[in-house]
N, C-alpha and C positions, 0 to 999 in steps of 0.2 A: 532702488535709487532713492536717496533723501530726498526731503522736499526743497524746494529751489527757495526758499524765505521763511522767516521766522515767524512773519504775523500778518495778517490784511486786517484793513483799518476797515472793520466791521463789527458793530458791537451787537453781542451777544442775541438782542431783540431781531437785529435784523439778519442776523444766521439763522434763527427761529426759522423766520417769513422766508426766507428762500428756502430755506431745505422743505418745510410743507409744503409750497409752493411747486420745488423741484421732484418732489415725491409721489404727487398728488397723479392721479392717469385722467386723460394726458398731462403730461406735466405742463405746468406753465412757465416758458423761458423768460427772463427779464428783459430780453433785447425783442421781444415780442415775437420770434420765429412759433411757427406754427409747429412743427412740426422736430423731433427727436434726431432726427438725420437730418434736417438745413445746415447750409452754412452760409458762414455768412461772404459776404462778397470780396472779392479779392481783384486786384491789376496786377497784369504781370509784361514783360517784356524778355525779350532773348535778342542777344549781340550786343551788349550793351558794353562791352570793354573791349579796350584795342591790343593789338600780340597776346591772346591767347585764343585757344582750340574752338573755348565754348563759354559762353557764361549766358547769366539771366539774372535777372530783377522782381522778387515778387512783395507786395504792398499791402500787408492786409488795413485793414477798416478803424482799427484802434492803433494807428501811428505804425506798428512795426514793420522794421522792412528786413528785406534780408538779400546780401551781394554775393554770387558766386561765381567764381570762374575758374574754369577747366582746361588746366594742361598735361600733355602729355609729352614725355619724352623717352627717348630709346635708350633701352639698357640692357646691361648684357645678364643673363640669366645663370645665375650663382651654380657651381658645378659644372659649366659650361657645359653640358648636352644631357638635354631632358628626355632624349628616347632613352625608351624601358619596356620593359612588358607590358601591354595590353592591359592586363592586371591589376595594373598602379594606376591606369587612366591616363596613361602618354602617350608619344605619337607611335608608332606601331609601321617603319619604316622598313621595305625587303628592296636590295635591291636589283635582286632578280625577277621582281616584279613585273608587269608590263604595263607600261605606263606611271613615270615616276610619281605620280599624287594619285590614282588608282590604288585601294584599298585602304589609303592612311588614313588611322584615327587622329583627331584632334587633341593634343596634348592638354595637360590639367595644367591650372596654373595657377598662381599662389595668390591667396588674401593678402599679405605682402607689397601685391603691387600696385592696391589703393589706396593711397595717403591724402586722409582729411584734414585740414588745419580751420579751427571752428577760431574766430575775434571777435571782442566785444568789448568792447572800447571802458577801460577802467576795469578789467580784469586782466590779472596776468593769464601769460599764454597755459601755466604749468595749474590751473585753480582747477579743482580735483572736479567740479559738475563740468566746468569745459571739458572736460578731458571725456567724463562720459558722454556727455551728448555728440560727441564724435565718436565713440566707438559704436553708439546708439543709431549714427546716420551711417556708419560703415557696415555694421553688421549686416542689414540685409544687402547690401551690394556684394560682400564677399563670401553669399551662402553657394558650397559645390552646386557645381551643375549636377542636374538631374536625367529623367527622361522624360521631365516635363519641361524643363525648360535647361536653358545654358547660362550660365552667370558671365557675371561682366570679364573676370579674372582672367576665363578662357578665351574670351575675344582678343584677348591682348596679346597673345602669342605670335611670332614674328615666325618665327623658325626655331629650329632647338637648343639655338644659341642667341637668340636676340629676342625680347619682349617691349613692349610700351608700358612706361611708370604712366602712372594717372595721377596727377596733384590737384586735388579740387581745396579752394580756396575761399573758404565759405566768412560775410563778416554779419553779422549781426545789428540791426538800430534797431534798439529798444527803450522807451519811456521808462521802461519798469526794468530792463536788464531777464535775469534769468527766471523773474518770478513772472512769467509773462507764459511761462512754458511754453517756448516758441519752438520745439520738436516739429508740428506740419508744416510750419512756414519753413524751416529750416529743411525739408524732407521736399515739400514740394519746388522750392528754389535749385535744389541740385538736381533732382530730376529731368526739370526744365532745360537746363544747362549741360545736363548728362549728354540731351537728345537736341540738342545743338552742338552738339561738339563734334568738330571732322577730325579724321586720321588720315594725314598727309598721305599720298599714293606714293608707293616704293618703286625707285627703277630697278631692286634688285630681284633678284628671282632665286628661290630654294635657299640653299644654306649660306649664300653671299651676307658680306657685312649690307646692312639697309642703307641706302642712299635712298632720299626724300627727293620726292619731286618740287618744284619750285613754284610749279602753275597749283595754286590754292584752288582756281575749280576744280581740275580732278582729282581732287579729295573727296572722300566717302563719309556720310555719317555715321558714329561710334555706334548709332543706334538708327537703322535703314529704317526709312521712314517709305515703307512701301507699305502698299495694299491688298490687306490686310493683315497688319502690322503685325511683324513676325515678334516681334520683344521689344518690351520697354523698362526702364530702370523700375524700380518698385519704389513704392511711398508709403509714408508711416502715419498714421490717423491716431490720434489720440480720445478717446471715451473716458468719461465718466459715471460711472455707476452713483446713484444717488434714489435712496430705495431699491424698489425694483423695476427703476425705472435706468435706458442705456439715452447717453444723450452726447449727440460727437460733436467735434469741434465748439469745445466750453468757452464759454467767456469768462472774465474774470470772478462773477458774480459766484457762478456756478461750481466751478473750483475751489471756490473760499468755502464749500458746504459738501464736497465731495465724498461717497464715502472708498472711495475707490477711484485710483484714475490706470486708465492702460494705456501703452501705448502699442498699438496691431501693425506689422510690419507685411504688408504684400505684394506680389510681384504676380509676371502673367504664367500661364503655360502653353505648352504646347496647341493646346487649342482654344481656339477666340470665343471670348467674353469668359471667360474661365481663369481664377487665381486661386493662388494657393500661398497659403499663411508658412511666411518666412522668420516672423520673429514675434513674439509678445514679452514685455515688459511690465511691473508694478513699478508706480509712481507712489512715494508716499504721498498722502494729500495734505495741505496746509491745513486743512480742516483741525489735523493733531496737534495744529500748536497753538490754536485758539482759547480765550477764554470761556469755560462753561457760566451759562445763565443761572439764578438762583431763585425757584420758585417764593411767590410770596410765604405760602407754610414755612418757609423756613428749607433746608439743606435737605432735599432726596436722600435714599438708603444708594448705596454704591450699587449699579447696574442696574437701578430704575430711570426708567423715562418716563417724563411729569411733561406732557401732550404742550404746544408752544412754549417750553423751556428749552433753550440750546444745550447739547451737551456734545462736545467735541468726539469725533469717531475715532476710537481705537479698534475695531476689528476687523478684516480682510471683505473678501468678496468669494462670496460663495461659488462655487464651481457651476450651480446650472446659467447664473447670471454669465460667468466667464464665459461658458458655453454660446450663451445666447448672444454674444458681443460679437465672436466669432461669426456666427452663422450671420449675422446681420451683416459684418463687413464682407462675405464672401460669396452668399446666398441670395441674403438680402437687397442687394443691388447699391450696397453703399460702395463699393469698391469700382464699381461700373460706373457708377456716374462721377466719381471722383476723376477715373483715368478720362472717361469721355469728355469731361470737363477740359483736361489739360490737351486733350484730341484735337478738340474743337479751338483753344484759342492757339496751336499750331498752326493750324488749317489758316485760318481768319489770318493769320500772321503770313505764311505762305503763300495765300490769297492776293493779299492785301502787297507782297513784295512783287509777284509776277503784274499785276496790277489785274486780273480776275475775282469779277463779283463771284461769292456765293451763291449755291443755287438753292 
C-alpha cells in the first residue's frame, strides 16, 4: 500500500532526534508512554444510531473519530440452492435422515456478502486508498472458516436459498484525513458495532422464504455475547518497526521516522485466549518521501549513515523483525489485552444498561 501523504512538516534535524530517540532500547516515545505495546486512550460508545442492526462510536485522543453502522438485509443466494457435496463445504442434506437438522453441515458462504463503504468527508467515494482501506477492514472478516474458528460469512446463512447481506457503513472525522493512518480506529469501530449488531428472529423455519419477527427483543446478537465468548470479529493493529525496535499503536511523531509500518490482522479460535493471524499488510512509510539532512562535512557517499544526520528509509523489514511482531501480537499478549480491553468496555456498557455495579 502507498503511503497515505506526501510530506510531514518535520525537518530533517528533528527526524534525526526521533528516529534515535525511537531506536534507542527502550525506545523513548514522544507522547511519553513507557512502554512499546501502550496505547494510548480511547472513548467509545455502541447504539449510537437509530434503524440500524448495530453501530458504535470510537474517539481516539488526537481528534479522530470514527462512525459505524451495521445493517443487514435478506437476500436470496445467487444459483438459488447451495447444497452440494460435503466436499465443497455446503450443507450436506438426506432426507432419509432422521431428524431433519440431525447430521447437517453448515454451508460455506461467500465473502460477497460483506460490503464495506469507508467516508471521509472531502474524498470522493471511488479515491483509490478509500477503496483499499476497505478491502483492508473487509479482508479479515471474509477469511474461510476453519477448524479453529468460523468466519462471519458462514453465520449468515439462512437456508439454502436465503442469506443476510451485511452493509457496514463506516465514516471517518479526521484533522489530517488519510495521513492519520486511521486503519485501528477504523478496525476497532466496526468490531464494536459488528458485536452490537442483532439478527432479527425468523418465524420461518427450514427452507421457507424468512419472515422477521417484529418484537426487536427476540433478536439474537450477530456475535453471542455468551460466557466464554465463543467468537468475536477480529481487529487490525498496526506496528512500526523503527530499528530493531516493534512499537504499536504510533503516533504521528513515530510514523513520520518509521522504517517499516504493518498492519496485523487477528481474530479468535476455537479456543479462549488463543488467536491466530488472519492477515498482515506492508504500509509504505512517509518516512520515503522526506527530506534527507546534510552533514556539516559536506554530502555522505550513497548508503552511508553520518550518526544524527536524517536520511529517509528506503529498504524493507527484515523477516526476523516481522517474525517477532507477529509473536508479540499473538504470544506476546498484545492481542489479549486489546480484545480484553474491548471485553471490558462491553461489560461496563451492559453493566451500566441492566443498571448492575461491577464486581
Amino acid at each position: 500500500m502507498p503511503s497515505l501523504t506526501n510530506s510531514l512538516p518535520f525537518s530533517p534535524a528533528e527526524l534525526a532526534y526521533l528516529h534515535t530517540s525511537l531506536s534507542s532500547i527502550p525506545p523513548l516515545r514522544p507522547d511519553a508512554r513507557s512502554l512499546p505495546t501502550d496505547f494510548r486512550p480511547l472513548r467509545a460508545e455502541t447504539g449510537v444510531l437509530p434503524a440500524v442492526n448495530g453501530s458504535a462510536h470510537i474517539g481516539f485522543s488526537d481528534g479522530r473519530e470514527a462512525i459505524v453502522g451495521v445493517k443487514l438485509e435478506v437476500e436470496k443466494t445467487a444459483g438459488g440452492n447451495s447444497v452440494s457435496n460435503p466436499e465443497d463445504g455446503a450443507m450436506d442434506i438426506d432426507a432419509d435422515d432422521k431428524g431433519q437438522n440431525k447430521g447437517q453441515k453448515r454451508g460455506k458462504g461467500k465473502s460477497e456478502w460483506v460490503t464495506i463503504t469507508l467516508t471521509l468527508p472531502g474524498l470522493r467515494d471511488d479515491d483509490a486508498n478509500l477503496v483499499f482501506l476497505e478491502e483492508m477492514l473487509r479482508e479479515p472478516l471474509a477469511v474461510p472458516s476453519s477448524s479453529n474458528a468460523t468466519s462471519l460469512q458462514d453465520s449468515l446463512i439462512i437456508n439454502s436459498r436465503w442469506h443476510w447481506h451485511v452493509y457496514i457503513d463506516v465514516l471517518l472525522i479526521s484533522p489530517n484525513g488519510l495521513a492519520s493512518y486511521p486503519l485501528p480506529l477504523l478496525s476497532m469501530a466496526t468490531h464494536l458495532a459488528l458485536r452490537d449488531t442483532r439478527i432479527p428472529k425468523l418465524k420461518s423455519e427450514g427452507e421457507e422464504d424468512p419472515i422477521a419477527d417484529d418484537d426487536w427483543m427476540a433478536s439474537t446478537y450477530l456475535y453471542p455475547r455468551t460466557t466464554p465468548l465463543s467468537a468475536r470479529p477480529p481487529v487490525t493493529l498496526l506496528v512500526v518497526v523503527i530499528g530493531d525496535n516493534i512499537i504499536f499503536d504510533p503516533s504521528r511523531e513515530e510514523l513520520a521516522v518509521a522504517d517499516g509500518i504493518i498492519a496485523v490482522s487477528v481474530g479468535d479460535t476455537a479456543k479462549e485466549a488463543e488467536f491466530q493471524l488472519l492477515a498482515t499488510r506492508m504500509i509504505d512509510t512517509p518516512a520515503r518521501d522526506t527530506m534527507k539532512g546534510v552533514p556539516l562535512s559536506g554530502e555522505a557517499e550513497e548508503g552511508v549513515d553520518v550518526p544524527g544526520v536524517w536520511r529517509p528509509r528506503i529498504g524493507g523489514v527484515k523477516r526476523t523483525l516481522l517474525k517477532k511482531v507477529v509473536n508479540t501480537v499473538l504470544t506476546g499478549g498484545v492481542a489479549q489485552d486489546v480484545m480484553s480491553g474491548l471485553d471490558g468496555f462491553l461489560s461496563a456498557e451492559m453493566n451500566a444498561e441492566t443498571g448492575t455495579s461491577m464486581g
